[in-house]
N, C-alpha and C positions, 0 to 999 in steps of 0.2 A: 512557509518553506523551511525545511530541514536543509539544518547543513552542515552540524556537525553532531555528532555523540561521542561520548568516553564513554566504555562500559567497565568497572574494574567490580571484578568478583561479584558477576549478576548469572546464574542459572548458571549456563554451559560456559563463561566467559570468566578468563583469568583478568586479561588486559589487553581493550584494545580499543581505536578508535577509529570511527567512517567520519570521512570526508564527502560530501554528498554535491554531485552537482546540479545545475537548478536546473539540467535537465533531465535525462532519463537516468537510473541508477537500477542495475541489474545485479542480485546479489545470488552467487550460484557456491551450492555446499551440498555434501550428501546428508542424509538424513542423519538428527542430532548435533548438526552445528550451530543450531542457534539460528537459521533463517528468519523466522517465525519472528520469534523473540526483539530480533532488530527492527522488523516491521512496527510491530508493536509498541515498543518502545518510541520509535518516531514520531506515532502516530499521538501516543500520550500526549507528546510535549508539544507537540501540534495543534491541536486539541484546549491544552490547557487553559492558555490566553481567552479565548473567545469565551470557554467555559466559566471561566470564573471572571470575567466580567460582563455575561450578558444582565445584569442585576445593575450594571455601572458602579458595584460599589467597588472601594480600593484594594489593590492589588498586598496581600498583606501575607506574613509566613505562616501566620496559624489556618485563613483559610485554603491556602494552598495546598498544606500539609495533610489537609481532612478530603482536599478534590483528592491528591495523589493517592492516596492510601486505598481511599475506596477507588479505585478507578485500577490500581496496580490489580487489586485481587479481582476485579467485575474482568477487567481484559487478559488475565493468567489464570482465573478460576482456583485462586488458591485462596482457604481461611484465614492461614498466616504470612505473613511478609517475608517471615525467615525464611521460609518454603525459598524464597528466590535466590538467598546467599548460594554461592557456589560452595561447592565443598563442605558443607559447613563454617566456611567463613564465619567470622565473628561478626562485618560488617560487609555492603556493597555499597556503591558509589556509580549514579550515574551524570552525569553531565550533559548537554543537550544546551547546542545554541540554533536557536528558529527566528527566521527571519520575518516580521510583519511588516503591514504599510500603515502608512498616515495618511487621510484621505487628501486630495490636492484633487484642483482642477484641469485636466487636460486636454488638450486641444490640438487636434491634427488637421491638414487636409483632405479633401477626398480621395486623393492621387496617392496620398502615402497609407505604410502599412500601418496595422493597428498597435496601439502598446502591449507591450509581453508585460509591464507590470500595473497594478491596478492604483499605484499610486508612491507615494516616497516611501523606504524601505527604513525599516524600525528592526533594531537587534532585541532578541530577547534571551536572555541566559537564565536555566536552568543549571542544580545540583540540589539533588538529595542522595541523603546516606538511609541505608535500613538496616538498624543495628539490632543484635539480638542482647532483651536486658537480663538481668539476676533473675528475674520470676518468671521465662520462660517465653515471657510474649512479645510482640515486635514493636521496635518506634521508629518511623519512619520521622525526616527529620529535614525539613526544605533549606539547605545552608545559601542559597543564593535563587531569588525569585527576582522575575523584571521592574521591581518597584519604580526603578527611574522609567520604564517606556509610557510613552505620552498616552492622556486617558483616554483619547480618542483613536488610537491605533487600532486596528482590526485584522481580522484573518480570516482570508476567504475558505469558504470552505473546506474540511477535509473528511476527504473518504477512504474509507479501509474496505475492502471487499477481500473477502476470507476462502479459504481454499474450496470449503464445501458452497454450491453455488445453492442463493439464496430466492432465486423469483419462484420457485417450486415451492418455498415454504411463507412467502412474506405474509398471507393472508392469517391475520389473531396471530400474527407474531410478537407482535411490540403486547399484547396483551396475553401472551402468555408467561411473556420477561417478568411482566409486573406481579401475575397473578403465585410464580411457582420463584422463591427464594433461590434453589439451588438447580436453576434451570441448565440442562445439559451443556447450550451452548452458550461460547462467550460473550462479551458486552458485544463486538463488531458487529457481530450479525443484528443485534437493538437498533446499533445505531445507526445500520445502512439501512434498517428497514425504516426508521423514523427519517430517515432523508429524504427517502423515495415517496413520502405519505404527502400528503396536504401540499402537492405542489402545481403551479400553473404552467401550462403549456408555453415555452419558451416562441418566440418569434424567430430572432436569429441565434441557433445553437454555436456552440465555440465551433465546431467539429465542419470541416469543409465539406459542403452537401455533396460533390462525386462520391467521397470515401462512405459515406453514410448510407447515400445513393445503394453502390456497391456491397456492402455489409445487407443491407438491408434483403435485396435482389438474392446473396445467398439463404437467406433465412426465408423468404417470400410472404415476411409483411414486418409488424412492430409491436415490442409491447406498447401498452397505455394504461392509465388508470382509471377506471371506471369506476364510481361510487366506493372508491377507498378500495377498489379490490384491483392488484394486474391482471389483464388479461391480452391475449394474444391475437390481434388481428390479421386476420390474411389479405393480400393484396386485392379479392375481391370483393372485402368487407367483413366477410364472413368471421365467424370466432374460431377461436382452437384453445382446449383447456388447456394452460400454461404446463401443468405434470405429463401431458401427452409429447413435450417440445423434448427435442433431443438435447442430452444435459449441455452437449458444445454450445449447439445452438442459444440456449439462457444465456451464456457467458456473453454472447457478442449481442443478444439482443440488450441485455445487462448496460452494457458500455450505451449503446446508441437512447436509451433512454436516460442517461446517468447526464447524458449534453442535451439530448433536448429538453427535458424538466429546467435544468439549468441548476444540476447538483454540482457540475463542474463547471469551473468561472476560471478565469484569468487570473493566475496566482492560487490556485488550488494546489493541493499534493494528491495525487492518487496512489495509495499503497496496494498491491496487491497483489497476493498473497496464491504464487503456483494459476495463474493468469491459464496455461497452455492445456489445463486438463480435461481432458474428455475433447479436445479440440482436432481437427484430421489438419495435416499440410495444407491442403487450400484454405480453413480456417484461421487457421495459426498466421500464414500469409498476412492474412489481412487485418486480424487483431496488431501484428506487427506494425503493419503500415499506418494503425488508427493510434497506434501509442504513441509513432515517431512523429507522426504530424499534431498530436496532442502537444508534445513537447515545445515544437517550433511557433506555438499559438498561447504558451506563457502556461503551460500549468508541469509539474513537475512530478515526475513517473518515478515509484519506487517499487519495484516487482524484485520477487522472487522467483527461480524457474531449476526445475530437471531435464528442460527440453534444450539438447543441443539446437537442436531445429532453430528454436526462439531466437539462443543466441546469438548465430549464423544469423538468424534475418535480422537483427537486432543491428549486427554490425557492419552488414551490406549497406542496410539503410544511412546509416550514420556517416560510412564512407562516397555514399551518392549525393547525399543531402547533409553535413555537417548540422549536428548536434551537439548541444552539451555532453557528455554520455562519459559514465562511468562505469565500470565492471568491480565487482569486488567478491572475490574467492574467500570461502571459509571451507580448511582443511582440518582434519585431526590430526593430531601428533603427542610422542610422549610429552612434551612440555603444554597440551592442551589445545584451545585452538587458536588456530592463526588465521592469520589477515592479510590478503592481496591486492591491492588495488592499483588498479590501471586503467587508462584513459583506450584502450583497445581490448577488443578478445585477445591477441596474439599477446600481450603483455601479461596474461596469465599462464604460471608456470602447470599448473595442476588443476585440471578442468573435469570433475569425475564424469559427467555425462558423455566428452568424447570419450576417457578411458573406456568405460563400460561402449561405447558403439565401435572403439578399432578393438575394443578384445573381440566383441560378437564376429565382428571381421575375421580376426583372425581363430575362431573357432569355425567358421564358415570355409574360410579356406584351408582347413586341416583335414574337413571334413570331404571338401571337391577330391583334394590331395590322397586320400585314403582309396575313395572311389576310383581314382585313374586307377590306383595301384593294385587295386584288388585284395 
């Protein structure tokens, strides 16, 4: 779980830091504030732990320093590290504390509800600086890694799913990553497709079966994987090439296989990354409802979006069913960009999605205005 970041002098970022709650986090900006980037970035330091100790060796600065480096350019697509200073900055600093567990035995009733966390909760703090040297090339530089978190801590999964949707393309994808060095797309799209691979069909998915039920009933069946390839069943068994599936449609068939594989667990983070695209209102609906119920069942939503729609449903949900839930506005300004956060929609002063939908209004009604008058 993510739950905080500093960003000082990284890309589009002078100074600023998210506060993240552990349950949904909605991050809305117009294009070039940095949306993307903050995903990203969560998602690194999210990542990192599991990464560099799946081998169980120790947690140490120098291999830390060689995960980050390669891992900053695989997920930004950049050669050099400087590429990320803002401005030309001499240096960037990011900070980044993520929450793991220690594994513990737990024990309920049948009568009571499930646990929202998968076990005792372990702090891990991150900071690296990427400074630019005398010879031109970058040194990334890990000033604070979780040496003290216990060896056996863990981190359930995390998933990043990217704005371009990826079930159209997952087949030789992970083996095109490998085979072409300066492959178009970034690490994400590797690594959700290596998620999605070699997995077994779950018994009980996190995901409540109505919602699932309902998602599904729009779509009229489910992906599955078939001899390493997805493919698309219809509700009478029948197949459907996945590139014939309406792009919305991938998205919410996306999600409902992402819980039944059992890519998303209890203590997950789900990033991602413009969720509402290619999506109609009654889609969007229910992706809504499937994100805020994800939330209340222990896994923790970090989306980015352009869609007022989203955020409206985003906040009806939250006001009927109390959630964690956080908003966080990134605007431009002469002094760069800023930072809003608030625990409501209405707590944000500058929302560019309605701007642009009461201007369309009021170009709408300029235009009725003109025609009465002749």
């Amino acid at each position: 779980m993510i739950k905080t970041l500093k960003i000082s002098n990284f890309t589009v970022f002078g100074n600023v830091e998210f506060s993240f709650s552990p349950g949904l986090n909605v991050i809305v900006g117009e294009n070039g504030t940095g949306k993307t980037h903050v995903l990203k970035l969560g998602y690194l330091f999210s990542r990192a732990w599991p990464d560099l100790m799946a081998k169980r060796l120790h947690m140490t600065s120098q291999r830390a320093e060689t995960y980050l480096a390669e891992r900053l350019a695989g997920l930004f697509q950049v050669s050099n590290l400087t590429a990320l200073t803002h401005k030309n900055h001499p240096r960037a600093c990011v900070q980044a504390e993520v929450g793991g567990y220690i594994p513990t035995v737990q024990i309920r009733m049948p009568q009571e509800p499930p646990f929202l966390a998968p076990g005792l909760t372990e702090g891990m703090p991150w900071e690296v600086q990427i400074e630019r040297q005398s010879s031109g090339a970058d040194g990334l530089k890990a000033i604070t890694v979780p040496e003290g978190a216990a060896q056996n801590a863990f981190m359930p999964q995390q998933v990043f799913v990217p704005s371009k949707e990826i079930v159209s393309l997952f087949k030789g994808l992970v083996a095109l990553f490998d085979k072409y060095r300066n492959f178009p797309l970034d690490e994400t799209y590797r690594d959700l497709a290596v998620s999605m691979s070699a997995l077994e069909l779950q018994q009980a998915p996190l995901l409540d079966a109505e919602v699932m039920q309902k998602i599904e009933a729009v779509l009229g069946g489910k992906l599955k994987l078939d001899d390493g390839d997805l493919v698309f069943e219809r509700q009478d068994g029948s197949l459907l090439e996945v590139p014939l599936m309406a792009e919305g449609h991938r998205k919410l068939a996306l999600l409902i296989y992402l819980l039944r594989y059992g890519v998303l667990e209890v203590g997950s983070t789900l990033f991602w990354d413009e969720p509402e695209a290619n999506l109609n209102p009654a889609a969007g609906k229910l992706l809504a409802a499937a994100l805020h119920l994800l939330t209340k069942l222990g896994v923790q939503v970090v989306l980015t979006t352009h869609s007022y729609f989203l955020l409206k449903e985003l906040d009806l949900l939250a006001r009927q069913n109390p959630v964690p839930l956080r908003f966080m506005g990134l605007s431009k300004t002469e002094e760069g960009i800023v930072l809003q956060q608030a625990d409501s929609l209405l707590g944000l002063d500058h929302i560019v999605a309605l701007d642009e939908e009461l201007a369309q209004y009021d170009r709408e009604l300029q235009n009725a205005q003109r025609q009465v008058h002749g």
